[in-house]
N, C-alpha and C positions, 0 to 999 in steps of 0.2 A: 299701214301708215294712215288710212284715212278714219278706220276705227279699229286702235290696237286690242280693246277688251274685247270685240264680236272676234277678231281676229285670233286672240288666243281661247276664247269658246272653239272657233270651228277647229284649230288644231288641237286644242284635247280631245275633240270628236275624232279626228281623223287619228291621232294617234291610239284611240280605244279599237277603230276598227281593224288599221295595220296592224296590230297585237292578236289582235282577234284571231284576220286571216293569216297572221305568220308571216305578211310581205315584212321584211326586215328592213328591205331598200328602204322604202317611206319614212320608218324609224326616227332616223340623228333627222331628218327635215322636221318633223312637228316638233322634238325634244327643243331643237335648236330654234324654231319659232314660240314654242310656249316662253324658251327662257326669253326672250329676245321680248314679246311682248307682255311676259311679265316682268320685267325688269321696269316697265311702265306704268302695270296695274300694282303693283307693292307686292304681288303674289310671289316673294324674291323666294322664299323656304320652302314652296311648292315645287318652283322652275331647277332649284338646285339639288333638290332633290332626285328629283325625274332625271337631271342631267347625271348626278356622279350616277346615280343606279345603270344609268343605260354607258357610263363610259366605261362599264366595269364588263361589259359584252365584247366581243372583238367585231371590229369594223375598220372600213377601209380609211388608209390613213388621212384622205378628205375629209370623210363624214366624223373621223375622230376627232379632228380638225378645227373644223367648224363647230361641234359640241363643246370644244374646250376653249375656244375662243367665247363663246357666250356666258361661259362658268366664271371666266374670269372679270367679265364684266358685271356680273350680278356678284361677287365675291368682295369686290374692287369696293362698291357702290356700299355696301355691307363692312367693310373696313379688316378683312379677310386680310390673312396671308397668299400673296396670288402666285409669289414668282417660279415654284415650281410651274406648274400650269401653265403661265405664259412662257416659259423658257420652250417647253415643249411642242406647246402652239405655233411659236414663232421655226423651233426644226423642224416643223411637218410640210412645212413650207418651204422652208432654204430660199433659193435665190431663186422659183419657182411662180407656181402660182398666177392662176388665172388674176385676171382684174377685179372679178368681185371679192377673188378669197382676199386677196391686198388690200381693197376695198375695206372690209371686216375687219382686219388686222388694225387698220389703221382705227377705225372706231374706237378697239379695244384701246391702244394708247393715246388715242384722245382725253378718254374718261380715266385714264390712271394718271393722266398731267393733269385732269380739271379738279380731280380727288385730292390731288396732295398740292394744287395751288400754281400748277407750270402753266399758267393761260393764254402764255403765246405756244406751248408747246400744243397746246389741246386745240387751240386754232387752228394750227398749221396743220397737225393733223386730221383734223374733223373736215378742214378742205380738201385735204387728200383724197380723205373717203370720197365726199362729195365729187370726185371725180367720174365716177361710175353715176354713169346717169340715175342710175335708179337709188342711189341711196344720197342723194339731193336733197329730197326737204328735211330730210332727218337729219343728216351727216349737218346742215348747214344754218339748222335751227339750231343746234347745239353750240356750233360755232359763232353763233349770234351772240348766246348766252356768254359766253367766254369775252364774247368783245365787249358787251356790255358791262361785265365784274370789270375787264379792263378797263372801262371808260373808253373807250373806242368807239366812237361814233361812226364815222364811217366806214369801218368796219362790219357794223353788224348792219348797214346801209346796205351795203355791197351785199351780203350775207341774203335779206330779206329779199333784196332784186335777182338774185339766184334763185328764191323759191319760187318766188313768182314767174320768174323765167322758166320756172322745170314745169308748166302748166298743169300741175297735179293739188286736185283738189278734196275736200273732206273736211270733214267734222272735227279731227285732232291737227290735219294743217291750215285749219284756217287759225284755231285757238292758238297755233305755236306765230303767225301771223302776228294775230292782234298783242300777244304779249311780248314780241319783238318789237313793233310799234309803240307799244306801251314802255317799252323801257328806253327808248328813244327820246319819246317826249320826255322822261322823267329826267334824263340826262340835259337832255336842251332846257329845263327849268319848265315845261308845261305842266306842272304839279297834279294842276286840275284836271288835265285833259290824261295824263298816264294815269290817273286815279278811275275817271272809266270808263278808259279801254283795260285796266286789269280787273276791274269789275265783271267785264264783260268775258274776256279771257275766262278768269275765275269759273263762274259758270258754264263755261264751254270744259273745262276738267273736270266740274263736278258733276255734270249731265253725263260725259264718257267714261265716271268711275275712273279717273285717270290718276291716280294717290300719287306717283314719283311726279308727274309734270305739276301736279296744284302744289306740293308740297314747293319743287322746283320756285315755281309762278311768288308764291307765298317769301322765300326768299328771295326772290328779286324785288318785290316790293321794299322790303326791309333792306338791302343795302342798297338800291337808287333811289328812294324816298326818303330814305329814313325812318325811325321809329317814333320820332314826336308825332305824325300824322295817327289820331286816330285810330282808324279805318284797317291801317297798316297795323298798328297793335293788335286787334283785333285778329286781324287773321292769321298773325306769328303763332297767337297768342291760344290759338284752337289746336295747338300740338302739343300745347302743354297741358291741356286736358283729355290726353290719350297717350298718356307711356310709354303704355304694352306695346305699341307698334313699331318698336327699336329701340334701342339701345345706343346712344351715342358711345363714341370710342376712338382712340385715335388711328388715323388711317395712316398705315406702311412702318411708322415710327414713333415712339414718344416725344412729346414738344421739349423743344431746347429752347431758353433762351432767346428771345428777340420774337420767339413766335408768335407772339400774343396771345388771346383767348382760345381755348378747344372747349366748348360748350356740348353738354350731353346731359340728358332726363336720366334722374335716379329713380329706381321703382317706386318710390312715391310721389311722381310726377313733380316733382321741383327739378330744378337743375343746377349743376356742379359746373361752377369754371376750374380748370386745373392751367395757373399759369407755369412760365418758365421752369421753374423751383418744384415743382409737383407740389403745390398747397394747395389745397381747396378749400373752398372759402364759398357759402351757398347766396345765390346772386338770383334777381329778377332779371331774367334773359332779355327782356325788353327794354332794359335799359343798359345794357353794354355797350363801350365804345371799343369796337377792335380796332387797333391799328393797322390803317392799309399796309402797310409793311407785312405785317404778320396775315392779315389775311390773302396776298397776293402769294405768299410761301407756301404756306398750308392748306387754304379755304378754311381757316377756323370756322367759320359761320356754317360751314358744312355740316357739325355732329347737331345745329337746332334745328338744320334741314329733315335727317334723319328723324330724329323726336318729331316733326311737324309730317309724317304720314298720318295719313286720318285710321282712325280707327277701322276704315270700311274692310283695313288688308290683313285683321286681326278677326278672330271668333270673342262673342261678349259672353261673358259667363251667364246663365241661367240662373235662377232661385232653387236653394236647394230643396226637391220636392220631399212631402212628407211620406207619400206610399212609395212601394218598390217598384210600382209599373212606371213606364217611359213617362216623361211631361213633354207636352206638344211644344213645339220650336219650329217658327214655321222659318226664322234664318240663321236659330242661335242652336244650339248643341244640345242635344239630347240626353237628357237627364234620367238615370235610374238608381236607383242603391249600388252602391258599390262602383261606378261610374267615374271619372274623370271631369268635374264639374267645370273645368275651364281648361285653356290651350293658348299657349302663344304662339306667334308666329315671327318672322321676320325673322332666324335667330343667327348668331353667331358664336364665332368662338367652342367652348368647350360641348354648351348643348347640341348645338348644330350637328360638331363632330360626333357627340352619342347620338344621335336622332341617326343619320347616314350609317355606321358600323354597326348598331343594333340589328336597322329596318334590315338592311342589307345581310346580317345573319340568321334572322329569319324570316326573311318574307316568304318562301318557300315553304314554310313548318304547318303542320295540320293545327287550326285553331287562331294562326297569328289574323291580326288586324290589322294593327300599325303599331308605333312608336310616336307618342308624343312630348310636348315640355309643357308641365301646370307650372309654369314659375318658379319651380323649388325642385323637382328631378323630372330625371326623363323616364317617363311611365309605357311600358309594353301594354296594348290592348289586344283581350284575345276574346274569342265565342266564348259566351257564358259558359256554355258546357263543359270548356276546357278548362275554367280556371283556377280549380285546386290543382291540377297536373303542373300547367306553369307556373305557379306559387311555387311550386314542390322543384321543380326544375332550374328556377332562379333565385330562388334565396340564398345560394350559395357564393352568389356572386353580388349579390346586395341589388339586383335589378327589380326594380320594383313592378309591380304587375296591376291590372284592373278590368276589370268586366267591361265589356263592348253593351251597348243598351241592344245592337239587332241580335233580333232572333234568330237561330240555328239554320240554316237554310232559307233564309229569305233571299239572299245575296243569288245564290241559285237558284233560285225559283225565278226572279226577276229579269237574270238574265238568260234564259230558257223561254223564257214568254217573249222578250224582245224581240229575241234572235227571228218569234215567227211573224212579229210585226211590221208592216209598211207605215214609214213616215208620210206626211208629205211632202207633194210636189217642191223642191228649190230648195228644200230647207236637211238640217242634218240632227239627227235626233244621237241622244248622248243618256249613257247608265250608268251606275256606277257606287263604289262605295265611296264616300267622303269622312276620311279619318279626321278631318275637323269639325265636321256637325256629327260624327255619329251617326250615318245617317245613310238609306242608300237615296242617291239622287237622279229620278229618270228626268228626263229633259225632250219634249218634243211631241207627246203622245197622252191623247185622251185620259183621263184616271178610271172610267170605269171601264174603258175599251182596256186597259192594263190588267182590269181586276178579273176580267171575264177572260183575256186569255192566261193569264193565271190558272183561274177553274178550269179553260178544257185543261190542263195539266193535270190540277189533284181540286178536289173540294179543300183538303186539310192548307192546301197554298191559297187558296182564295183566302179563306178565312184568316188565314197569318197574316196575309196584305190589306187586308181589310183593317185589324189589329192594329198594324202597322203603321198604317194611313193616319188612325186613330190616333195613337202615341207619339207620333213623327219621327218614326225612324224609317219610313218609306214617304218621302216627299214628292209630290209629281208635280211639273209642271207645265202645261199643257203647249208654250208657247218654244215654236221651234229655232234652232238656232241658224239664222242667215247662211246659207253655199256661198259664199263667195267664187267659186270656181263653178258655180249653174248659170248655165247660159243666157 
């Protein structure tokens, strides 16, 4: 709660090591934290991943539980078909269930009434959560948000004197603070004064990499302000110069009639209104007037939310290089011949579904890497060395295939060296391959104390990492990831 992005670093750490040593217990807790606090950083295609892979394990009907409660919320928020998922979330529970699991549950239908527009249902619920002490400043910032669409003032009064009440403080609930004050004044007519405290808010998201609450923040501007302000244009208007990070779409149903606007970026960053009738007609999003009717049904204003993630929860393509050796990316994707020059993320719908039933039929297999989407299919990456084999093995079924830019054993190599390194003191170091940069990414440790214990291994592995280092497909970064659980 008080920094959801350190928070889902130190859980991909803790989930590399649970895997590692085979503790299984651990497992559904960091799956179900990564989604939970990706669902915050836009990391949505990463968390859902990690989640269907691990629900396809057998586990107790708890930790099934809670994994599929978090699925549906990052599904939900993505415009997913959810109700299988939640039908079974909600039996695993019955009329059981601890306080925090009920807790959770209620979360989850919080955010499937604030998705298709029920904002006293999402209220009511998000206060329920809020019942469990501990899910307070979250459960009740949200419910803030809700009062505020609703014009509720006193509501989200009540709302913000809850958080302050639950005495838990930080860097993401102070910003959820100020931008609940922020939208108070906007409602009470202090124009100027909600202008900067969202200012201020604003950069409290963008310092914590926080993509769902800025983008969030960014539509609250735009319906208690309105769009003639400036300032407010402006920062609608920074989602439409990033696409790739969603895909607006209609959430649970197609719009009927009286619904007013559904607004979503078409891959060449303009955007589509599709009113009642299914016509679209190409529209400057900054100047739509939705009808509160229609938005209080559906959250039309919802799919510009979506389009308005910042780029930061997307990979940016590279320049395509002219030699066949890797081109340096010290955060974008690694570039070779034959390569995978760009990657979406955030995805939905059909690619989503190829990305999951591919990964998931081979990630076991000698050679595989990952499955990604360039915009146009969903591409297999394997070890160079493999890749006329898998050509040969998938053409048959039209799946298309491409060379991974790491070399043959670095991925081993690197983690063979780790395993004999001490981090330090308080902090949690992190390795690993990243099938969106290409790329293997150590996290917490020296780069030439990596390189050296590489060499006691093999000279021929120094010098690959060294290669490596060089072309950017072995990035280190020296600085370690906060313990939150060190004393």
């Amino acid at each position: 709660m008080r920094d959801p992005r350190a928070a889902l670093e130190n859980s991909r750490a803790g989930l590399a090591v649970a895997r590692r040593l085979g503790t299984r217990g651990w497992v559904p807790g960091f799956v179900g934290n990564i989604g939970e606090f990706g669902l915050r950083t836009g990391d949505w295609a990463e968390a859902i991943a990690d989640l269907s892979a691990t629900l396809n394990e057998e586990f107790e009907p708890t930790d099934r539980q809670l994994m599929l409660n978090i699925l549906v919320q990052l599904r939900t928020v993505r415009g997913d078909s959810i109700e299988q998922e939640f039908a079974e979330s909600q039996a695993l529970i019955g009329d059981g269930g601890d306080v925090q699991v009920r807790s959770n549950l209620a979360m989850t239908r919080a955010l499937r009434s604030f998705a298709t527009g029920d904002l006293a249902g999402a209220i009511a619920d998000w206060r329920l959560a809020g019942s469990h002490a501990g899910s307070v400043p979250v459960a009740r910032a949200r419910s803030a948000r809700a009062a505020l669409w609703a014009r509720d003032v006193e509501a989200a009064r009540e709302d913000l004197a809850a958080i302050d009440g639950s005495a838990v403080h930080g860097a993401a609930i102070d910003a959820d603070r100020t931008t609940i004050r922020a939208g108070i004044a906007a409602l009470e007519g202090r124009a100027s004064e909600a202008l900067g405290l969202y200012r201020e808010s604003l950069r409290g998201w963008r310092d914590l990499r926080l993509a769902w609450d800025q983008a969030l923040c960014a539509m609250d501007m735009a319906l208690l302000l309105g769009s003639d302000e400036p300032e407010v244009r402006a920062e609608v208007a920074t989602g439409a110069r990033h696409p790739r990070s969603s895909r607006g779409r209609p959430v649970h149903r197609p719009p009927r009639p009286g619904d007013g606007w559904l607004i979503g970026a078409d891959p060449a960053g303009r955007f589509n209104a599709i009113d009642g009738g299914d016509r679209r007609r190409r529209v400057d999003p900054l100047t739509i007037r939705v009808r509160r009717r229609g938005l209080t049904r559906l959250a039309a204003m919802w799919f510009l939310l979506l389009a308005a993630i910042p780029a930061s929860c997307a990979s940016n393509p590279e320049p395509t290089p002219s030699a066949s050796a890797s081109t340096p990316a010290a955060s974008g994707r690694s570039m070779c011949s034959g390569s995978v020059p760009f990657v979406e993320t955030n995805l939905s719908g059909g690619p989503a579904d190829a990305l999951e039933r591919l990964g998931s039929t081979y990630q076991n297999d000698a050679g595989f890497r990952a499955v990604v989407f360039d915009g146009a299919r969903v591409i297999v990456v394997v070890e160079p060395d493999a890749l006329p084999d898998w050509q040969a093995r998938l053409a048959p079924g039209g799946v298309a295939v491409a060379r991974s830019c790491v070399a043959p054993g670095l991925i081993d190599v690197v983690d063979r060296a780790m395993a004999r390194m001490v981090g330090p003191s308080g902090l949690i170091v992190s390795w690993g391959y990243d099938a969106l940069k290409d790329a293997v990414m150590v996290q917490g440790v020296d780069q030439d104390a990596l390189v050296a214990a590489i060499g006691q291994i093999s000279d021929a592995g120094r010098r690959a990492a060294i290669e490596a280092i060089s072309d950017g497909t072995l990035r280190v970064d020296p600085r370690g990831i906060p313990n939150a659980l060190s004393p």
